[in-house]
N, C-alpha and C positions, 0 to 999 in steps of 0.2 A: 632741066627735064621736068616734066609736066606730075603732076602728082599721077595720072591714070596710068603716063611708063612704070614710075618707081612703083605702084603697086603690081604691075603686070611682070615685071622685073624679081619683085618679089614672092610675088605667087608662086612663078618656076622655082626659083630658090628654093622654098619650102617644102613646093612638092617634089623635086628631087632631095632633099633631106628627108624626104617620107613622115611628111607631119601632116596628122590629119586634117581635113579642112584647112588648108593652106590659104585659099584665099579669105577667111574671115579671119585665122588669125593677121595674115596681111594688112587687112582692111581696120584693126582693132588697133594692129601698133603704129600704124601711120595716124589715125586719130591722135592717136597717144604722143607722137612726136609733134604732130601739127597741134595741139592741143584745141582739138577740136569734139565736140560730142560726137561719137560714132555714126548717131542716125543723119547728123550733117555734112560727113561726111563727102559726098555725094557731089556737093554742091563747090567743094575746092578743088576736087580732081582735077576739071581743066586749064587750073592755073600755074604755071611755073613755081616749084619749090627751090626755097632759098638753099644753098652751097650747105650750109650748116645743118639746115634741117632734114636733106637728104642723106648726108654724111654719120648724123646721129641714125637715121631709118635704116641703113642698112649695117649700124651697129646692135642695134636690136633685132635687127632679122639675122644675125652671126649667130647670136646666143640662143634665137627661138631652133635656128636652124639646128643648134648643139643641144636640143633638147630642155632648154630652160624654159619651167612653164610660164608663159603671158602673164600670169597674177603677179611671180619674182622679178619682170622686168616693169611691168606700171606698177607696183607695190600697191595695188587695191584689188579683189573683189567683190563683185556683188553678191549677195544674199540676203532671202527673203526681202526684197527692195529697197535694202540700206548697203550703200559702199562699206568696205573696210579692208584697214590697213592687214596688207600680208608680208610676211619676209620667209627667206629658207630658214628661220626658227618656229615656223608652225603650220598644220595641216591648213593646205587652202579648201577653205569653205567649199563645200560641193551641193550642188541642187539636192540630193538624196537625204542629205540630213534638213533638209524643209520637212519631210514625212515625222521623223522627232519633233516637230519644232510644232504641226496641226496636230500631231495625238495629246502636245503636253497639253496645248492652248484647249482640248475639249474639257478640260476639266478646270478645275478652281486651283491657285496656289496664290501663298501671298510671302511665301518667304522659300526660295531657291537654293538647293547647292548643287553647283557644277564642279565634276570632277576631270581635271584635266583640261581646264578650260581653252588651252589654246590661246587663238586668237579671238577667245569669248563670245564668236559668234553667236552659239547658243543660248547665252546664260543672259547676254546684250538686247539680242534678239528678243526674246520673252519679255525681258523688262519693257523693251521697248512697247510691247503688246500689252501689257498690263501696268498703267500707271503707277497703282499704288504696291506692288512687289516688290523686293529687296531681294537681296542674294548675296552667295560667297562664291566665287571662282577659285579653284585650286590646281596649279601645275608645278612638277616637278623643277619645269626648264625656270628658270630665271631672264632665259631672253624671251621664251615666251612670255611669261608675263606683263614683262614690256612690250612687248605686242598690245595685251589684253587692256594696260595702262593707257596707251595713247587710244584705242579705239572706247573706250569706256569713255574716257575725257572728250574726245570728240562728240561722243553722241550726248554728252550734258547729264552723264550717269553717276558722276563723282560722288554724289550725296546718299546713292543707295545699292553701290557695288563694292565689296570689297575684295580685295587680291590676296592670297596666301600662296607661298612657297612650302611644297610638302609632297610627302608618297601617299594619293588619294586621302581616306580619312585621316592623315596622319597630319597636316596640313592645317588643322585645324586649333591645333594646340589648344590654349585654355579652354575655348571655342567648343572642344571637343563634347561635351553632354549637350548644347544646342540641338534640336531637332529643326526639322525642315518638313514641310508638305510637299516636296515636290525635290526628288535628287535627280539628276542629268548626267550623262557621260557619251562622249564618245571615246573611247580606248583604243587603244594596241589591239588591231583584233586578227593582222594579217599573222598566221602559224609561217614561222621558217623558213619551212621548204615551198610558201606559194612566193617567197619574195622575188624570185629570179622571174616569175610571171607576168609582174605588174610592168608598165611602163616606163620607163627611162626616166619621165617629167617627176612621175612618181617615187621611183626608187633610188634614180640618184639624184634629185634638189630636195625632197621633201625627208624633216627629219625621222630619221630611222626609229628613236625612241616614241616617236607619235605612231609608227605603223605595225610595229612588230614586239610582241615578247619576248622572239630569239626562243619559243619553245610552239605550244600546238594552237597560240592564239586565245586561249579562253582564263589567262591568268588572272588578266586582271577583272575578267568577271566572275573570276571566283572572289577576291576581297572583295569586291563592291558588292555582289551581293550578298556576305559575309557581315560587312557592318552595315550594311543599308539600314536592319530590321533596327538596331539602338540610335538609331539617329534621323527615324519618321516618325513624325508625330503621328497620331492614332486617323487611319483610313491616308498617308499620306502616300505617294506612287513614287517609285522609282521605275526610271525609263532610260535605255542603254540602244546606244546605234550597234546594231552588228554586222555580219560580214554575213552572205548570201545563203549559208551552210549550216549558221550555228543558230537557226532558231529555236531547233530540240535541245541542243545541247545548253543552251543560257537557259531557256525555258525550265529545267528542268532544277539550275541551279537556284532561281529563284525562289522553285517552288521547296528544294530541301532547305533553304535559309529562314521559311515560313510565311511568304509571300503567298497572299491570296489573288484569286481574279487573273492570273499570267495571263498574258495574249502575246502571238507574234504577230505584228502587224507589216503586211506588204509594202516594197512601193511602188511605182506606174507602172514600171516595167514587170510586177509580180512575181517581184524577188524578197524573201523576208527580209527586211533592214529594221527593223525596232522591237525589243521587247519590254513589256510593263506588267508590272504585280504590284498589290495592294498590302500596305500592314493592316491588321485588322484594325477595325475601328473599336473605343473602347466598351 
């Protein structure tokens, strides 16, 4: 069978499994099995796939068809135009938190902490954008951080990322009077009762401790910005991704914890997704 059947073959598939955009995921995981770059694609379609390679293609069209997101089956995403490694131990990188990623980059930092760091896209990312910066990455999970472990080493980060296992600030152990210019977080921001809402790819492969409080969503931005204020150095910004609803209500915690300057900031679609406030400067 010709690569143009087995994606045509596959398309239906998908789309009677009611996946959106069926034919690009099609088109994405046949790359991925022919291991070929997506945009070339194109140019193998018309040639017969080998027994094996189609056999693996419509094993990974079983599992997209059951919901399993595309980033869990090639265990990579892109963001901000660097690959990285994902597994169902951490939130897959989403375009959305690029809008975090140009509010931090408008300003200056040369020493980072990220809380929750995941798959450290964030914390990676930055470095990556500013040569001489350092940083600390903090997650609770342990498989997460092996995540954050290989993708740090991959990108040749080893010498100015460190990993700490911990509950937010807590993570930080001796560590813990260090200040930072610049704190990061994406949290738990999905409240309880929206969890039945979200997506299948979402709610059941992606880990639950990364999505949810198990209360109204805003838990963990009450610690964070509880300790944020003892551990920015003087004018340094804390910035937190949030969910489309609570830019009044983080705003607001901010500004009781003593943060000056709050802003919510939008993203494409003009939905609040990021809030930042300032410690004063001395």
């Amino acid at each position: 069978m010709t690569g143009s059947a087995l994606l045509a073959q596959a398309t239906r598939r998908l789309a009677e499994a009611g996946i959106p955009d069926p034919g690009r995921d099609a088109r994405r995981l046949l790359a991925h099995v022919l291991k070929v770059a997506p945009g070339r694609l194109t140019l193998f379609l018309p040639d017969p796939v080998e027994p094996e390679h189609a056999l693996l293609f419509q094993t990974v069209i079983d599992s997209r068809a059951a919901h399993v997101p595309v980033s869990h089956i090639t265990g990579r995403r892109l963001f901000y135009g660097r690959e990285f490694l994902v597994t169902p131990a951490v939130l897959d990188p989403r375009p959305e938190t690029e809008i975090l990623i140009e509010a931090a980059l408008a300003g200056p930092f040369t020493r980072i902490l990220d809380l929750g760091t995941g798959s450290g896209c964030i914390l990676l990312t930055l470095l990556c954008e500013r040569e001489r910066a350092t940083g600390i990455g903090t997650d609770l999970s342990q498989d997460a951080l092996e995540v954050a472990f290989r993708n740090r080493d991959a990108l040749g980060l080893e010498a100015r990322v460190a990993l700490a296992r911990g509950s937010w600030f807590g993570a930080l152990g001796e560590d813990d009077r260090e200040r930072f210019d610049l704190i990061v977080s994406n949290p738990p921001y999905i409240a309880l009762d929206e969890m039945l809402d979200l997506s299948p790819e979402v709610r059941d492969h992606e880990p639950r401790i990364a999505l949810t409080d198990e209360g109204d969503g805003l838990t963990a931005y009450r610690r964070i910005a509880a300790g944020a204020p003892s551990h920015l150095l003087p004018g340094g910004r804390l910035m937190v991704e949030i969910g489309p609803t609570q830019g009044a209500a983080v705003a607001d915690l901010f500004r009781a914890a003593g943060l000056a300057e709050v802003a919510v900031i939008a993203d494409l679609d003009r939905r609040d997704r990021v809030v930042v406030g300032r410690i004063a400067a001395a």
